[in-house]
N, C-alpha and C positions, 0 to 999 in steps of 0.2 A: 743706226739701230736695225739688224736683222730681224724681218719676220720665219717665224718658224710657218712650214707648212699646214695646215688643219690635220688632224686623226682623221684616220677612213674611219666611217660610219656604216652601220649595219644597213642592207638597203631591204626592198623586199622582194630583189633576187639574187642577192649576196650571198657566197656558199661560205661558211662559218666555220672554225673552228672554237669549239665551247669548251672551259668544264663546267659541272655545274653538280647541287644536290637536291634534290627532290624528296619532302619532308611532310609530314602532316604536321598540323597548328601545336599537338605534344611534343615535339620534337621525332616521333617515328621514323626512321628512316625509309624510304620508300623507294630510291634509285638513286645511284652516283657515279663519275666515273672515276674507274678505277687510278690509284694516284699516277702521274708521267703517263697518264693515256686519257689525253681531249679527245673529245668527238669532232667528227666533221659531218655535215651536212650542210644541203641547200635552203634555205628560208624558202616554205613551201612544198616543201616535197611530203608533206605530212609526217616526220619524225617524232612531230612534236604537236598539240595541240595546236591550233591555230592561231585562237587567241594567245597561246604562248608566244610563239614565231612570231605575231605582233607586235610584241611587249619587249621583242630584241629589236625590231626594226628602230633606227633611230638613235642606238646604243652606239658611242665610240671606243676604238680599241682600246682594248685594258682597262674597259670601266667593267667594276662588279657590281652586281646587284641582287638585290632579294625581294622576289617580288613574290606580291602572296596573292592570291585567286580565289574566290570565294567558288562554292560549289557549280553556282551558274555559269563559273567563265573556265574552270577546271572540264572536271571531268561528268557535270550533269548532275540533276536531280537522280534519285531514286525512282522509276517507272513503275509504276503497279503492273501494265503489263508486261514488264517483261519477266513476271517470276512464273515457270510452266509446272504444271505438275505432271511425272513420269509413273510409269509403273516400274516397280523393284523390278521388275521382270527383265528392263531394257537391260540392266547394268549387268556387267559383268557378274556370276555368284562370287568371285575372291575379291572385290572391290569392298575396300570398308568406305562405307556409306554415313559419314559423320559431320556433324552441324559444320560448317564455314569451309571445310573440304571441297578446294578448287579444281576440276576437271576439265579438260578440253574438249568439247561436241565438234563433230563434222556438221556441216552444211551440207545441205543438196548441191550446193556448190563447188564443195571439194575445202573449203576455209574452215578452220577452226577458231571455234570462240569458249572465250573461257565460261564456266556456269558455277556459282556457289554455290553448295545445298545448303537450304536455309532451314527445310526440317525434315525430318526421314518421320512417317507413320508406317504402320502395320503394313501395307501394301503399295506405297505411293511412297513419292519421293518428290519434294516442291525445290524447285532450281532456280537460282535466281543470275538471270543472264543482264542482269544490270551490272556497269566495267565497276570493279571490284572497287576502286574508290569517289564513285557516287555517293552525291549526299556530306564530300568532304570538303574540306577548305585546305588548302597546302601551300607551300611555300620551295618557291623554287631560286636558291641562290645558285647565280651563275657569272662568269669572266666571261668576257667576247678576247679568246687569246691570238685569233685571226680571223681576219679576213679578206676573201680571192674575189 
Protein backbone atom coordinates (compact mmCIF):
# COMPACT_ATOMS: atom_id res chain seq x y z
CA UNK A 1 0.00 0.00 0.00
CA UNK A 2 1.68 3.33 -1.14
CA UNK A 3 1.18 6.48 1.02
CA UNK A 4 0.65 9.53 -0.73
CA UNK A 5 2.59 12.58 0.43
CA UNK A 6 0.40 15.38 2.76
CA UNK A 7 -0.98 18.86 0.73
CA UNK A 8 1.20 21.70 1.55
CA UNK A 9 -0.64 23.82 3.82
CA UNK A 10 -0.96 27.44 4.24
CA UNK A 11 1.50 28.48 6.89
CA UNK A 12 1.69 31.97 8.35
CA UNK A 13 4.69 32.83 6.11
CA UNK A 14 3.52 31.12 3.18
CA UNK A 15 3.48 33.37 -0.02
CA UNK A 16 -0.01 32.14 -1.74
CA UNK A 17 -1.48 32.15 -4.67
CA UNK A 18 -5.51 32.74 -4.26
CA UNK A 19 -8.65 33.48 -6.21
CA UNK A 20 -11.12 34.51 -4.42
CA UNK A 21 -14.72 36.78 -4.11
CA UNK A 22 -15.43 39.33 -1.82
CA UNK A 23 -19.26 39.79 -1.32
CA UNK A 24 -21.61 41.37 1.23
CA UNK A 25 -24.14 38.94 3.31
CA UNK A 26 -26.82 40.29 -0.22
CA UNK A 27 -24.82 38.99 -2.36
CA UNK A 28 -23.07 42.50 -3.53
CA UNK A 29 -20.30 42.19 -5.21
CA UNK A 30 -17.47 43.97 -3.51
CA UNK A 31 -13.83 42.53 -5.12
CA UNK A 32 -12.68 39.58 -7.28
CA UNK A 33 -10.14 38.39 -9.18
CA UNK A 34 -10.43 38.75 -12.40
CA UNK A 35 -11.05 35.11 -14.20
CA UNK A 36 -7.25 33.12 -15.23
CA UNK A 37 -5.56 35.88 -13.01
CA UNK A 38 -4.97 34.63 -9.08
CA UNK A 39 -3.36 36.80 -6.85
CA UNK A 40 -0.15 36.17 -5.11
CA UNK A 41 0.91 37.46 -2.12
CA UNK A 42 2.60 36.81 1.17
CA UNK A 43 0.48 35.87 4.42
CA UNK A 44 1.22 38.96 6.33
CA UNK A 45 2.26 41.56 4.23
CA UNK A 46 -1.05 43.16 5.01
CA UNK A 47 -2.99 42.59 1.52
CA UNK A 48 -5.58 41.44 3.08
CA UNK A 49 -7.11 41.81 6.59
CA UNK A 50 -5.43 40.18 9.12
CA UNK A 51 -7.97 38.31 10.52
CA UNK A 52 -8.40 37.30 6.90
CA UNK A 53 -4.74 36.01 6.32
CA UNK A 54 -5.70 33.95 9.52
CA UNK A 55 -8.43 32.16 8.36
CA UNK A 56 -6.06 30.96 5.26
CA UNK A 57 -3.43 29.88 7.49
CA UNK A 58 -4.09 26.14 7.97
CA UNK A 59 -5.85 25.72 4.58
CA UNK A 60 -4.54 22.89 2.33
CA UNK A 61 -3.99 23.19 -1.54
CA UNK A 62 -7.06 23.27 -3.52
CA UNK A 63 -9.20 23.37 -0.67
CA UNK A 64 -12.03 26.34 -1.20
CA UNK A 65 -13.73 27.94 1.08
CA UNK A 66 -16.26 30.70 2.03
CA UNK A 67 -15.77 32.12 4.93
CA UNK A 68 -18.04 34.95 6.28
CA UNK A 69 -16.69 37.67 8.93
CA UNK A 70 -19.03 39.52 10.99
CA UNK A 71 -18.32 43.40 11.03
CA UNK A 72 -15.86 43.06 14.15
CA UNK A 73 -13.39 40.60 12.40
CA UNK A 74 -13.94 42.42 8.85
CA UNK A 75 -13.50 45.58 8.24
CA UNK A 76 -14.70 47.43 11.96
CA UNK A 77 -17.51 49.04 13.59
CA UNK A 78 -18.78 52.33 12.27
CA UNK A 79 -16.60 55.25 14.57
CA UNK A 80 -18.44 58.26 15.43
CA UNK A 81 -15.36 59.95 15.22
CA UNK A 82 -14.19 59.52 12.51
CA UNK A 83 -16.97 61.43 10.43
CA UNK A 84 -15.36 65.41 10.16
CA UNK A 85 -17.12 68.22 9.19
CA UNK A 86 -15.46 70.57 6.24
CA UNK A 87 -16.38 73.74 4.95
CA UNK A 88 -17.67 73.80 1.04
CA UNK A 89 -14.96 76.10 0.99
CA UNK A 90 -12.17 73.33 0.93
CA UNK A 91 -13.50 71.42 -2.15
CA UNK A 92 -13.02 72.10 -5.33
CA UNK A 93 -16.00 74.78 -6.91
CA UNK A 94 -16.72 71.90 -10.00
CA UNK A 95 -16.74 68.92 -7.50
CA UNK A 96 -20.25 67.62 -7.18
CA UNK A 97 -20.70 67.22 -3.66
CA UNK A 98 -23.34 64.40 -3.13
CA UNK A 99 -24.59 61.92 -0.33
CA UNK A 100 -22.30 58.48 -0.51
CA UNK A 101 -19.76 60.22 -3.15
CA UNK A 102 -16.27 58.63 -2.35
CA UNK A 103 -13.21 61.09 -2.50
CA UNK A 104 -9.72 60.69 -1.73
CA UNK A 105 -7.98 63.21 1.07
CA UNK A 106 -4.15 63.75 1.40
CA UNK A 107 -2.62 63.47 4.73
CA UNK A 108 -0.01 65.59 6.29
CA UNK A 109 1.69 62.65 5.34
CA UNK A 110 1.51 62.58 1.80
CA UNK A 111 -1.26 59.13 1.99
CA UNK A 112 -4.47 59.16 0.73
CA UNK A 113 -7.56 57.91 2.34
CA UNK A 114 -10.88 57.44 1.13
CA UNK A 115 -13.80 59.80 2.86
CA UNK A 116 -17.68 59.40 2.15
CA UNK A 117 -19.88 62.45 2.23
CA UNK A 118 -22.56 61.56 4.32
CA UNK A 119 -24.42 64.90 4.24
CA UNK A 120 -23.78 68.28 2.28
CA UNK A 121 -25.55 71.34 4.31
CA UNK A 122 -25.75 74.97 3.24
CA UNK A 123 -22.14 75.67 4.09
CA UNK A 124 -20.48 72.37 5.58
CA UNK A 125 -19.94 69.35 4.33
CA UNK A 126 -19.78 66.09 7.09
CA UNK A 127 -17.28 63.18 5.63
CA UNK A 128 -17.26 60.12 6.94
CA UNK A 129 -13.64 58.58 6.95
CA UNK A 130 -14.78 55.41 8.31
CA UNK A 131 -13.36 52.32 5.33
CA UNK A 132 -16.30 52.27 3.28
CA UNK A 133 -17.48 48.90 4.44
CA UNK A 134 -17.75 49.26 8.34
CA UNK A 135 -20.48 48.19 10.20
CA UNK A 136 -20.72 45.16 7.25
CA UNK A 137 -20.61 41.41 7.59
CA UNK A 138 -19.08 39.83 4.19
CA UNK A 139 -18.24 36.93 2.88
CA UNK A 140 -15.17 36.01 1.29
CA UNK A 141 -15.02 32.69 -1.01
CA UNK A 142 -11.54 31.75 -1.82
CA UNK A 143 -9.20 28.55 -3.55
CA UNK A 144 -5.59 28.26 -1.96
CA UNK A 145 -4.41 27.51 -6.02
CA UNK A 146 -0.63 27.71 -4.69
CA UNK A 147 1.58 27.76 -2.55
CA UNK A 148 5.71 28.80 -2.27
Amino acid sequence: MSQTAPLPIVKEDSEVTITFKLELVDGTLVEETPENEPMRFKIGDGTFISSLENMLVGLELGTSAKLSLSPERAFGLPDPENFQTMNKAEFPKDMALETGHVIGFNTPTGDEVPGTIHEVLDDKVIVDFNHPLAGASVIFNVKIEEIF
